[in-house]
C-alpha positions as CSV (number, residue, x, y, z in Angstrom):
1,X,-18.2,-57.4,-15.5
2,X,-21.7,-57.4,-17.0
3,X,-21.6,-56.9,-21.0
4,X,-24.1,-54.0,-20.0
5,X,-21.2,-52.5,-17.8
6,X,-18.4,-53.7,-20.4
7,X,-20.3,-51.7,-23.0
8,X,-20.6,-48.1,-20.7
9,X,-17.2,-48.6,-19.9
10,X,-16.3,-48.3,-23.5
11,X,-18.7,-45.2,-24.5
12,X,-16.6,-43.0,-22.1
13,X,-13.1,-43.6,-23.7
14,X,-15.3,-42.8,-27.1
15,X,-15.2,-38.5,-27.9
16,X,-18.4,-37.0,-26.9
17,X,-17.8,-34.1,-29.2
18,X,-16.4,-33.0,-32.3
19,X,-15.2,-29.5,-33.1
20,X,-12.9,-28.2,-36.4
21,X,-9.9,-29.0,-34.2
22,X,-11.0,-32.7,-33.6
23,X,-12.7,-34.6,-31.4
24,X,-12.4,-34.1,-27.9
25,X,-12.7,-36.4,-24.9
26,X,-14.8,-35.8,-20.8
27,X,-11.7,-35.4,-19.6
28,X,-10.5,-32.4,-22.1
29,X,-13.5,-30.8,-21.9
30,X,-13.3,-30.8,-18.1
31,X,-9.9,-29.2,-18.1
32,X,-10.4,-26.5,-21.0
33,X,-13.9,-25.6,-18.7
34,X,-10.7,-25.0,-15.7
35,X,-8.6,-22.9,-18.4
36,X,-11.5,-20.8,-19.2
37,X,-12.0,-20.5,-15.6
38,X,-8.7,-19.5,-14.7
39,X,-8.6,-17.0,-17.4
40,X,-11.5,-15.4,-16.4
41,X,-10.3,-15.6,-12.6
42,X,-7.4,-13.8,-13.5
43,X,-9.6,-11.0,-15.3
44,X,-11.0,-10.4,-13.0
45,X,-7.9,-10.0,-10.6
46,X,-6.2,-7.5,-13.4
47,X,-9.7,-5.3,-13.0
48,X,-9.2,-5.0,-9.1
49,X,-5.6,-4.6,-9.4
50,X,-6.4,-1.8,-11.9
51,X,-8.9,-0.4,-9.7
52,X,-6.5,-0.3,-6.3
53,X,-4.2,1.6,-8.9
54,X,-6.5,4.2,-9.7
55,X,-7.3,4.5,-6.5
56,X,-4.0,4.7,-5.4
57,X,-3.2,7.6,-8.2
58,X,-6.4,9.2,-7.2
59,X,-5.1,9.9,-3.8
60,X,-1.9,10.9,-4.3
61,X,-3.6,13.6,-6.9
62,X,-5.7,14.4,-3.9
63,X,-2.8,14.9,-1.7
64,X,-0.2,16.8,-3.7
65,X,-1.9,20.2,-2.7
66,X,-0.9,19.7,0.9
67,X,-2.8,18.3,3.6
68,X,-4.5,21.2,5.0
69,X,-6.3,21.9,1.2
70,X,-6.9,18.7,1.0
71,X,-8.5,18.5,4.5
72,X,-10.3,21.7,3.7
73,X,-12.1,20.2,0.8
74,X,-12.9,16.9,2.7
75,X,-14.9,19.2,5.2
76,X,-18.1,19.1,2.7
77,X,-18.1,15.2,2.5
78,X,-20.4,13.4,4.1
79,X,-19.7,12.6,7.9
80,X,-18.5,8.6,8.2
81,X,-18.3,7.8,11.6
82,X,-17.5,9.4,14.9
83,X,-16.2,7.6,17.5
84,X,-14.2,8.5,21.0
85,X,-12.4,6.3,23.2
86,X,-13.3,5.7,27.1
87,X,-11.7,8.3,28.9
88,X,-9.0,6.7,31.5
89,X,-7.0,9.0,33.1
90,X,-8.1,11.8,31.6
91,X,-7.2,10.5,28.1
92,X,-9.4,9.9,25.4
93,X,-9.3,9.5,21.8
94,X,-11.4,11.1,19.8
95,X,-12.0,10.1,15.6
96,X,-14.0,12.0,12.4
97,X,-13.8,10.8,9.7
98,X,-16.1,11.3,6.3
99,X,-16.2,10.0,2.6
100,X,-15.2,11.2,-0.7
101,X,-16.7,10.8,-3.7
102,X,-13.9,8.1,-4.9
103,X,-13.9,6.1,-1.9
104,X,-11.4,8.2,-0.4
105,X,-11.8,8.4,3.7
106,X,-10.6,11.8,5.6
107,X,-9.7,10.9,9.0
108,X,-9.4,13.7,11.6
109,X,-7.9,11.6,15.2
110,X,-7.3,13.9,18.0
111,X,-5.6,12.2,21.8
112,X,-7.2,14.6,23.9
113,X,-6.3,15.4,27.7
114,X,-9.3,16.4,30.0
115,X,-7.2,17.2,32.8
116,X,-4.6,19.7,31.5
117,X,-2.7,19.8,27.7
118,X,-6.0,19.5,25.7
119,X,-4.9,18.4,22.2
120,X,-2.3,16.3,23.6
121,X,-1.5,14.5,19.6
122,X,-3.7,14.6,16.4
123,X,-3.5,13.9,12.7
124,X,-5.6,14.5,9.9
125,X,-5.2,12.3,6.9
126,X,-6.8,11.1,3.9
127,X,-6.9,6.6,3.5
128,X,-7.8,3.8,1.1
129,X,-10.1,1.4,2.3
130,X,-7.2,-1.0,3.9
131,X,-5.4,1.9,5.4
132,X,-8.7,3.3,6.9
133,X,-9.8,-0.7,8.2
134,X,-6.5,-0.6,10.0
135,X,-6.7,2.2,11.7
136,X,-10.2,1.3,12.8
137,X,-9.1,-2.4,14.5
138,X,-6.6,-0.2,16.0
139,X,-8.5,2.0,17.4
140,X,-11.1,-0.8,18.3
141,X,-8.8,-2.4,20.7
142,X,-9.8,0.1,23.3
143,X,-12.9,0.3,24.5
144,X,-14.9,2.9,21.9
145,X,-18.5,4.3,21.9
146,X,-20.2,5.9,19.1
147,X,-20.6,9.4,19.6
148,X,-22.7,12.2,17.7
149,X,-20.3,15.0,15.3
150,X,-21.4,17.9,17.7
151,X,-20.6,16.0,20.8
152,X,-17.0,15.2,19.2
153,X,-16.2,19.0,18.2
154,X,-17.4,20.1,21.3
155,X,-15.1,17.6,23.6
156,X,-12.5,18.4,21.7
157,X,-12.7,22.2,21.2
158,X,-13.3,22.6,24.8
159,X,-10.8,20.5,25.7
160,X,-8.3,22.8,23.6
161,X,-10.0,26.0,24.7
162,X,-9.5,24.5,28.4
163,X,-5.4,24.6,28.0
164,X,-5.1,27.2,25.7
165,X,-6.5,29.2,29.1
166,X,-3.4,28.1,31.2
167,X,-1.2,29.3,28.1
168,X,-0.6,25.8,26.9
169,X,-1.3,25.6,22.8
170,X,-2.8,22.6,21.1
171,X,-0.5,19.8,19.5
172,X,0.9,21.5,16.3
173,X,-0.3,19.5,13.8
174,X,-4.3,20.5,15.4
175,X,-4.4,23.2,13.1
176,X,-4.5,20.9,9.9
177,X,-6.5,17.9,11.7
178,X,-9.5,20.6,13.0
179,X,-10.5,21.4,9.4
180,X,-12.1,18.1,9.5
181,X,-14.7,19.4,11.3
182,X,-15.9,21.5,8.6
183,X,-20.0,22.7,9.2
184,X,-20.1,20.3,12.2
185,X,-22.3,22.6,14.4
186,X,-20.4,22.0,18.4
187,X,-23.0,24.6,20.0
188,X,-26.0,22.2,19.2
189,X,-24.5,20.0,21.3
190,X,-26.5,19.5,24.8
191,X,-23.8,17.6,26.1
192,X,-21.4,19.2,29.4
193,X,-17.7,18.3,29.0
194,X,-15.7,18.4,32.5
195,X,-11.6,19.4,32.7
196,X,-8.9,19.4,34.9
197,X,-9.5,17.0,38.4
198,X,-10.8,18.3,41.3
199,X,-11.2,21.9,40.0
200,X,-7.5,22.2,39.1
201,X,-5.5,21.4,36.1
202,X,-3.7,18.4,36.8
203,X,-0.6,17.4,34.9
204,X,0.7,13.6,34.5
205,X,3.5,13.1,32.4
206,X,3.4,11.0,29.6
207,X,6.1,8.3,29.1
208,X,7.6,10.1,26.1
209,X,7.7,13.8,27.2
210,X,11.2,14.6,28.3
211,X,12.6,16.5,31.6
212,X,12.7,19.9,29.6
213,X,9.3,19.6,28.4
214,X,7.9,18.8,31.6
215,X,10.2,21.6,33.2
216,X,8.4,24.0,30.5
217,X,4.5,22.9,31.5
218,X,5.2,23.2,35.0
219,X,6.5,26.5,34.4
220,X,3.7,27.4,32.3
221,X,1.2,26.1,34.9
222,X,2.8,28.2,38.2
223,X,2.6,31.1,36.1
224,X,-1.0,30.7,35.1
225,X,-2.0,29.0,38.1
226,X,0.3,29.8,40.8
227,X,2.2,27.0,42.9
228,X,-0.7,25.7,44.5
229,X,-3.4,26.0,41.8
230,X,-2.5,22.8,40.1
231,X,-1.6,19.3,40.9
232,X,0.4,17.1,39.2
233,X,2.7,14.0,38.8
234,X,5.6,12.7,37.5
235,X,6.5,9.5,35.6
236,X,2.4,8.8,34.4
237,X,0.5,5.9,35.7
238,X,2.2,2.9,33.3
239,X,-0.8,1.1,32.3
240,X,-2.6,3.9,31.5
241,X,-3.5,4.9,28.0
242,X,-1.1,7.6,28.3
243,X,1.6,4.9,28.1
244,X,0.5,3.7,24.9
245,X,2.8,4.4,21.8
246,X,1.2,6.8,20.3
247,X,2.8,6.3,16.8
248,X,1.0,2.7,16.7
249,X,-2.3,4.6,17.1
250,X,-1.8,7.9,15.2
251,X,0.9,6.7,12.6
252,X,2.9,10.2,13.0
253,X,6.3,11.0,14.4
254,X,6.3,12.7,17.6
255,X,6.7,16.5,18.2
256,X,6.5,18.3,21.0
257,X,3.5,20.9,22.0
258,X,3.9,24.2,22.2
259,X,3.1,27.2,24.5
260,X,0.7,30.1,23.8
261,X,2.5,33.2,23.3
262,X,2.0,35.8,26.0
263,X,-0.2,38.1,24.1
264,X,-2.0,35.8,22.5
265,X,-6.1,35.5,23.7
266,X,-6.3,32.4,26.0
């Protein structure tokens, strides 16, 4: 080893600084520059930890008034995103969602059947920012388009409007989930919405309807219809999307649809 080498060799063993606490060597340096780091990495993970708490808080404020204020309110935020499934067997889903001022997301999802129930499921909820990406990868793995807020009321208003004329109400929890809609105007709309199949209602029964309820829409539908003004067919085409669990989509237990009462106005 050259004496030139020897010498360099040396100088880094030597301190390079001096401080009121003593000298201090490359290699201390190096690892109080990773304390300071790590302190200041784990700063900054308290801040977002205290933010996804406020958040978290935030909601739940939002919530405690019930669902269906809360969903009232959200009707003045901003419109999100609209989105709607392909239709494939006369099922579709159809999502509006907007944002509120805290980051909050309202999220109106409606399963809608073209051919005979209408409403078929819904929800209406309010979401973080995970909860809401979630539900959106869900929802992406079927085949969505982007669709415009006037186009989505209308599908789905007519859609309810469409079964509510063969007596057959919208899922119970539509009620709630519709005031997402809020100013949405559905009559600007241009677009021409089609129902039933072949110019009757046509009933397929979804894997999780039981004999009694589809004894009750068959009823329903002979009384409105007649015996030969509807089709329909047991046990549902399996790979359909009405074979989907609908509780991985929609996130809601399931409950049965109802009837319209006799004098009520189709």
């Amino acid at each position: 080893m050259t004496g030139k080498n020897l010498l360099a060799r040396e100088k880094l063993k030597e301190p390079i600084a001096s401080f009121p606490d003593g000298p201090f060597t490359n290699k201390q340096i190096r690892e109080g520059t990773m304390g300071m780091n790590q302190q200041r990495r784990q700063k900054k993970l308290e801040k977002k930890r205290t933010q996804r708490n406020e958040v978290k808080k935030n909601l739940a404020r939002i919530i405690s008034g019930g669902m269906g204020s809360v969903l009232q309110k959200a009707s003045s935020w901003p419109i999100l995103d609209c989105k709607a499934t392909i239709q494939v067997d006369g099922i579709l889903v159809v999502s509006i969602t907007r944002r509120g001022p805290e980051g909050e997301i309202a999220v109106g999802n409606f399963l809608i059947d073209i051919y005979c129930l209408g409403a078929k499921d819904c929800f209406g909820r309010i979401m973080n920012s995970i909860e809401y990406r979630n539900y959106i990868e869900k929802l992406r793995e079927r085949e969505c388009i982007a669709v415009s807020p006037e186009d989505a009321r209308k599908q789905i208003e007519s859609a309810v409007e469409y079964a509510r004329g063969l007596g057959i109400a919208p899922h119970p929890d539509y009620r709630i989930a519709s005031h997402i809609f809020g100013n949405i105007d559905a009559s600007a709309s241009t677009r021409q919405f089609q129902y039933g199949k072949d110019g009757k209602p046509f009933y397929v029964q979804g894997p999780y309807e039981s004999e009694a309820r589809v004894d009750q829409i068959l009823k329903q539908l002979t009384k409105s219809c007649g015996p030969d003004g509807f089709h329909f067919m047991l046990g549902g085409p399996i790979g359909s999307l009405r074979a989907i669990d609908q509780n991985s989509l929609l996130d809601v237990e399931e409950t049965e649809e109802g009837f319209e009462d006799d004098d009520q106005d189709a």
